[in-house]
Each structure stands twice: as C-alpha cells, then as structure tokens.
N, C-alpha and C positions, 0 to 999 in steps of 0.2 A: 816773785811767785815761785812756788818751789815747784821740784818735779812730779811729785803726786798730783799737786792740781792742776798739773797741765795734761796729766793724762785722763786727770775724769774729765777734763773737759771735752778733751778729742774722742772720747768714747762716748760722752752724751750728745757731742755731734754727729758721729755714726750712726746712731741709733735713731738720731730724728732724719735724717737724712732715708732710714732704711723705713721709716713709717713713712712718709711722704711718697716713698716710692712706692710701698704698698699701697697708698689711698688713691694714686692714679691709676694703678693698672686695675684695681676695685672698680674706680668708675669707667674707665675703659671696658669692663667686663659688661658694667651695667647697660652701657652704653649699647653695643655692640646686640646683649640680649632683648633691651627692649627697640631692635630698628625690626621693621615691616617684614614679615618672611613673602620671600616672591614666588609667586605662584602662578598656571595656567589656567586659563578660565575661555569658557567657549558661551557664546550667548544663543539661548536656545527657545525657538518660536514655535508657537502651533501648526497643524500641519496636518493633514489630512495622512492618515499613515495606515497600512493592510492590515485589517484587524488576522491575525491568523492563528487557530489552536494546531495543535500538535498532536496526536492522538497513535497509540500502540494498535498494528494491524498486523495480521497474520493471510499469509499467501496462500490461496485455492483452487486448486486447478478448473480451469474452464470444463475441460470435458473430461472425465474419467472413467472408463468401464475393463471390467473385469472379463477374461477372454474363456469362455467354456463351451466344449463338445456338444453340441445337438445331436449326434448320433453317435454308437458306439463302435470301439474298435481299437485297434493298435496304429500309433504314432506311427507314419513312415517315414515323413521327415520335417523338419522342421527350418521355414522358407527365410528366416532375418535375423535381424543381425542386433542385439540385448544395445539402446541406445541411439540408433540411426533412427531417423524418421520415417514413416511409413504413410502412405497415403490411404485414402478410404476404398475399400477394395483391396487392397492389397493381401497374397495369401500370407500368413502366417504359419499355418500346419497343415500339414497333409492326413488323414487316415486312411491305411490298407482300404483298399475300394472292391474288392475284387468282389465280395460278397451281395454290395449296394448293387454292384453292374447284372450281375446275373440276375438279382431280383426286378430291375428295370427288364433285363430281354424277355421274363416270364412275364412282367405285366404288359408287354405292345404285343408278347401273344393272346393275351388275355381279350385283349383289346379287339384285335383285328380277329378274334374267333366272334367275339361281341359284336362287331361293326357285320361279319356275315350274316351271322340269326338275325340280324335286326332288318339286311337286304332280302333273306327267305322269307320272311315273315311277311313283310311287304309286298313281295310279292305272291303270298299265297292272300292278302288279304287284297291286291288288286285284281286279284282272278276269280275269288266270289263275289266281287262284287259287280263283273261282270257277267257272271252265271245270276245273279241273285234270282232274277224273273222266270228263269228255267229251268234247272236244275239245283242247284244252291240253294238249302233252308235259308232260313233265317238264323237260326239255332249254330250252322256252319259259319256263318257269316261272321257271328258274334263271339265266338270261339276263336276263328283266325286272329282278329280285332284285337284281343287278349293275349293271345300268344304275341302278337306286337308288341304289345305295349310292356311284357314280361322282357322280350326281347333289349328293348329300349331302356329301360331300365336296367337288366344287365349291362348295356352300354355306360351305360352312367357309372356307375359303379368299378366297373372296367378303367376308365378315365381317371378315375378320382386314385384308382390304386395307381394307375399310372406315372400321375403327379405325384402320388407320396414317394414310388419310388424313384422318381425324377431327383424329387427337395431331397431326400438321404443321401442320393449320390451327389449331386451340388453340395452337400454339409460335411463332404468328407474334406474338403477344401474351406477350413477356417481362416476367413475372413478379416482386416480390420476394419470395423465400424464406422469410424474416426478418424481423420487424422492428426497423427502426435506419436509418443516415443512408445515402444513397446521397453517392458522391463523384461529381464532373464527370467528365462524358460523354465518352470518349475517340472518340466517332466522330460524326457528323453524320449530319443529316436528307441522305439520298440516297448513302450510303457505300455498299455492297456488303460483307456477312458470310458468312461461311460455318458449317456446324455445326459447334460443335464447337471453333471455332480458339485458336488458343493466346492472342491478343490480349485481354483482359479489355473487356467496354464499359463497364463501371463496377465499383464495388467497393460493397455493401453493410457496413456494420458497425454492431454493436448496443453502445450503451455504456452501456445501463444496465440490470442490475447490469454491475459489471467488475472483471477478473479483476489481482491484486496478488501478480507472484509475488519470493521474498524469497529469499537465500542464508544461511545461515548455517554459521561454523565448524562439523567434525565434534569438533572438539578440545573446544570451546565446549562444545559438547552433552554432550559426555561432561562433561566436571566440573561439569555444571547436573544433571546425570542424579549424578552422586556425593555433591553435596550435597544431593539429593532422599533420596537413600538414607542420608545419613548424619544427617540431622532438621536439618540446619541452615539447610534449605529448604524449608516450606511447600507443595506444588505446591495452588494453587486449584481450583474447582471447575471452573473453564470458561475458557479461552483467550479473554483481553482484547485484542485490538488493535483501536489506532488508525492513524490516517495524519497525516503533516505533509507539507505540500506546498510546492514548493520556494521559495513566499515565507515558509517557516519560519510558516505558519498552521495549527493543527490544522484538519481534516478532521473535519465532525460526521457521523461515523457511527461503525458498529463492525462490524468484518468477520469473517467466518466461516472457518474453517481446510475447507480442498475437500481439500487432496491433502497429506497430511504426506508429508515425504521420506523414499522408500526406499533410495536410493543415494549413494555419495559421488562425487563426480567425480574423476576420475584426473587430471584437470589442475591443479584450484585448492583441492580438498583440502574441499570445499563443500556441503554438503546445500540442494535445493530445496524450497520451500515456495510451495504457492498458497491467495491467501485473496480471497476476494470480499468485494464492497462494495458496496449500492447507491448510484447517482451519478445521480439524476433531475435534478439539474441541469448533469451532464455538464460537469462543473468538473476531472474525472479524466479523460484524454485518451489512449488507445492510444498506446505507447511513450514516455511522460511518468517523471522518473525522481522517485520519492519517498522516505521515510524512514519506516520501518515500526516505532511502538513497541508493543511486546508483553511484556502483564505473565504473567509465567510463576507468581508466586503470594507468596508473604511470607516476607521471611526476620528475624530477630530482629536488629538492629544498633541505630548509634547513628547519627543525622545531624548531622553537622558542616558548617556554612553554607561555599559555596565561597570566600566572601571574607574567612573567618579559615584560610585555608589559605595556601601558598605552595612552587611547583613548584621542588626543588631541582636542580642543575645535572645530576644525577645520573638523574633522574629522578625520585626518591621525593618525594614529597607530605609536608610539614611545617605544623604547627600550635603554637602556645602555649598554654599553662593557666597555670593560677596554681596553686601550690604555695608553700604555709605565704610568703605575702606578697612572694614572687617568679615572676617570668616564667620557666614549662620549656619547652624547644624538646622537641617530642616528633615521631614519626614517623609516618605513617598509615596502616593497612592498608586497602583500600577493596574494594568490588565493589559498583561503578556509582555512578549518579548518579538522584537523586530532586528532583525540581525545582529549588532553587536549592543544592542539597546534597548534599556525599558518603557515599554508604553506608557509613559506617568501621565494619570489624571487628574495628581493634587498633590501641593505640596511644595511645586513652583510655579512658576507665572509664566508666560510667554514674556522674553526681551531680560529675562534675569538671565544670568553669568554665570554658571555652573563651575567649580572649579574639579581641572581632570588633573593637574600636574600638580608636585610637592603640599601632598596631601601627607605623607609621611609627619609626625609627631604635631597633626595640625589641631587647632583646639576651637573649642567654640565661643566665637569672640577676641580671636587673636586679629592684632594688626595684620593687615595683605596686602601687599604689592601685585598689581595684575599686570600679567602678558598674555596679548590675545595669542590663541594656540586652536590647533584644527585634527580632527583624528578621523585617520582613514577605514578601510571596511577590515583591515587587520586587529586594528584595535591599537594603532600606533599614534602618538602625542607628536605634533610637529610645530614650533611656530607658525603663525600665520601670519603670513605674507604681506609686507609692509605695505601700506597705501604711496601710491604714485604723485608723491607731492614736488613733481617736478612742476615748475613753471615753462610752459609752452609758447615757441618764439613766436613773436606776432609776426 
C-alpha cells in the first residue's frame, strides 16, 4: 500500500471519528433539553378569606371655627401660643376695655337710679292706697299706679342695658370655643377690629378624634350588595377599617362609620362615606389624603400568591399548575387582593398545585418536576419542610 493511501485512510478515520463525536454530544444536547424542568409548587385550598376594598379618603377636621371679635377695639394682647393646645375657655385676645368698663359703671347707675323710682313709686302708691277712703281720689290713686308701673319698666330696661354692657365687657376677652390647636395670629398687638368682621384672627381646629371621609363606586356597592344577597358574600358583624397613611404605614387605630352615604353624585357617579378615628398623636392632619381599607366581611375563595401570577397583555391575570406532570397556563378570575395574594374565584380548583418557583422561560405544557415549597407574608419561596418519616421505637 503506498503512502497516499495510507494517508486518506487516517483522514477518513478522523473525520468519522469527529462525526460520531458530534452525534453524541447532539444527543447529549437533546437529552439533557428534553429532561423535566424542576419547579415549586404550593397546593392551595378554599378558605374563607376578608373580603376587603381599599378606597382614597381624605382627612377632616372634627371641629373647626374661625376666631372673630364680637365687639370692637384695639388688640392688647394677645394670650397663646400659634400650635399648643388650647382648652375650651381658654383666652386668646384681649381688647382695650377701658371704654366697655365705663359704660358698664354708667349702666349700675342707671340701674340703681331705676331700682330707686321704682322704691318711690311704691311707695307713693302704698300711701294712696291707704288714704284711698278719705282723702285720696281715685283719679290719684290711678295716677301713682302708672307712675309704677313707668317706673318698673324703666327698671327693666335699666337691666337689660346693664347685661349688654356686662356681655361687651366679657367679649373684650376672646375666648376659645373648642378645644384644639389655634393657628397664627392674623393681627397684632395694637391692630384695631371691629364686631363681627369678615377677617378671621385666628382659626381654631380640633384634631383629635378626626373625621375620614371616603368615596366609593355606586356600581361597586351594588354588586358587593348582590353577592351579599346571593351567599357568596359573608357580610360581618361590624365595619372593620383601617387607615394607611401616605408613607404606605398602617395607621393603629380602627375607625367608626358616623354618616353612610345617602346620595349619589350626579358628577362622579360616587357615594360618601364618613368615618372617625381617634388621632391623639395628631399624626392625621386636616386635608391629608389617605387610603381607607375596609373589610366588608368573608367571602369563600382561594388565595393564589401574587408572584405565581402574570399580567397578560390583554389584561387578564394568568397562572400555572401542574397537571398529570406538566405546566397548565390557566386563567384567573379574581375579586381583590388579601395581603400578598389574589382573591381567585375561577380558574383553579381547591387541592391544585400552583406553581411559585422557576416559572422563569416556563411554557405551557412543558414537562415539571415538583418540590413542595411554602411563602411567607414577605413574599418569600422556601422549601417546605420534609414530612417526618422517622420510624418511632416501640
């Protein structure tokens, strides 16, 4: 055999040797693509769970009024402090008095000159009435009588001016109504007010309790009121809400429902709702906007974790299970959300296998390998915890 043909030989041997090796790691390829992709899966059963909506409220002060002069005068001073609490009673402003007091000394002489004519008169009408039979007309008699009763009347009259200049000088000392915070003093020591005027000198407001009022759909209501009527909705004993405040912190209290909505609104189609809340640390602030969650009562579903879910282009809400050793894309019927989980009403079954882990490049109808797996209120995937298949000594 010469040397050419020994070397096509060794080359046609290389070359089947290098195909061979290609068609094993080929089928090593195939091999390896079509084994089971392993996956977490949690099985998930019916279960009575909070039905609860969520609804945009805005904060309203319990009590509010605006602080203005009943009588007129110059500011003297002015008694607190823009911030601090104030009690009911409490003075706020002073006004120069000096003018109120003289007109009070003028009306207790008024008075006590009135309170005298009313004692003469009296007694000139006790004294013809002891002449009456002897010297005393009738005409006299009747006359005195009159002069009484003028008398008395100026009395009255007397009194009443009295009190008014009583109430001017009490009002020269403004008051708070309420109590709650006063805001800064819109006028100054030595300003000049009048009674009555339209300018505010301060604004009291009371913010603890405080008032939380909520809109909710009329549409909304009606089909929470259908599934009430039709059992598929629980309604609870007693109206649950909470507050989250807009650093997305629950709010530790629980507020009271004051005014269920009678009306709809002809503009936004909306029912109001007000609910109080006490706020002693006055953390809830007059015109602050917050987020109102309110459990309306229990309805029978399933909860499906929000991170084995996936929003399709469409809108509709999709999930996988496992079925007989393959991945089903399935579809989800929801109503609301319950902490890290959707309310599904269709779509799974109670005792199907949800899967939460290596959803990553997963398709519908691919082989699955399952590991039971369990997620906590963080939203975290952990295996679940092997059954105790120890045998126990006799």
């Amino acid at each position: 055999m010469g040397f050419g043909a020994m070397a096509r030989r060794a080359v046609l041997a290389a070359l089947a040797s290098g195909v061979m090796s290609v068609a094993a790691f080929a089928q090593g390829v195939s091999g390896a693509a079509s084994a089971p992709t392993e996956v977490g899966v949690m099985q998930v059963q019916t279960q009575a769970v909070p039905y609860i909506v969520t609804l945009p409220g805005r904060a309203v002060a319990y009590e509010q009024t605006d602080i203005r002069p009943r009588v007129a005068g110059t500011i003297a001073s002015i008694d607190y402090e823009a911030g601090h609490r104030v009690k009911t009673g409490d003075p706020l402003f002073h006004i120069d008095d000096d003018t109120y007091r003289a007109e009070l000394t003028a009306a207790q002489a008024e008075r006590a000159s009135a309170e005298a004519n009313v004692k003469a008169a009296q007694a000139q009408v006790d004294r013809y009435t002891k002449l009456e039979q002897t010297s005393v007309s009738i005409s006299d008699l009747e006359s005195a009588q009159v002069t009484l009763a003028q008398a008395k009347a100026s009395l009255l009259t007397a009194q009443a001016d009295l009190q008014t200049a009583q109430l001017n000088l009490d009002r020269t000392v403004i008051r708070s109504p309420i109590d709650g915070v006063p805001d800064v003093a819109q006028v100054s020591v030595g300003s000049l007010v009048t009674a009555n005027q339209t300018d505010a000198l301060t604004t009291v407001t009371r913010l603890d309790p405080i008032y939380v009022d909520v809109s909710e759909s009329s549409a909304r209501i009606m089909r929470v009121r259908q599934r009430i009527s039709q059992g598929t909705l629980q309604r609870g004993e007693e109206l649950k809400v909470s507050l989250l405040l807009e650093t997305g912190e629950e709010y530790d209290g629980t507020g009271t429902l004051i005014s269920p909505g009678a009306t709809v609104s002809s503009t936004t189609g909306t029912v109001d709702f007000r609910f109080k809340f006490d706020n002693p640390e006055r953390l809830i602030m007059p015109g602050q906007f917050l987020r109102a969650k309110i459990t309306l009562g229990t309805t029978q579903a399933i909860l499906v974790p929000q991170r084995a879910t996936t929003r399709e282009g469409d809108g509709s809400l999709s999930a996988y299970i496992e079925a007989d050793g393959k991945a089903k894309k399935v579809t989800l019927s929801t109503a609301g959300t319950y902490q890290n989980a959707w309310i599904v009403t269709g779509g799974v079954a109670s005792g199907d296998e949800v899967i939460l882990d290596g959803l990553k490049n997963l398709r519908d109808g691919a082989e699955i390998k399952t590991v039971p797996v369990t997620i906590n209120a963080e939203g975290v995937v952990k295996d679940a915890a092997p059954a105790d298949t120890t045998a126990k000594a006799e």
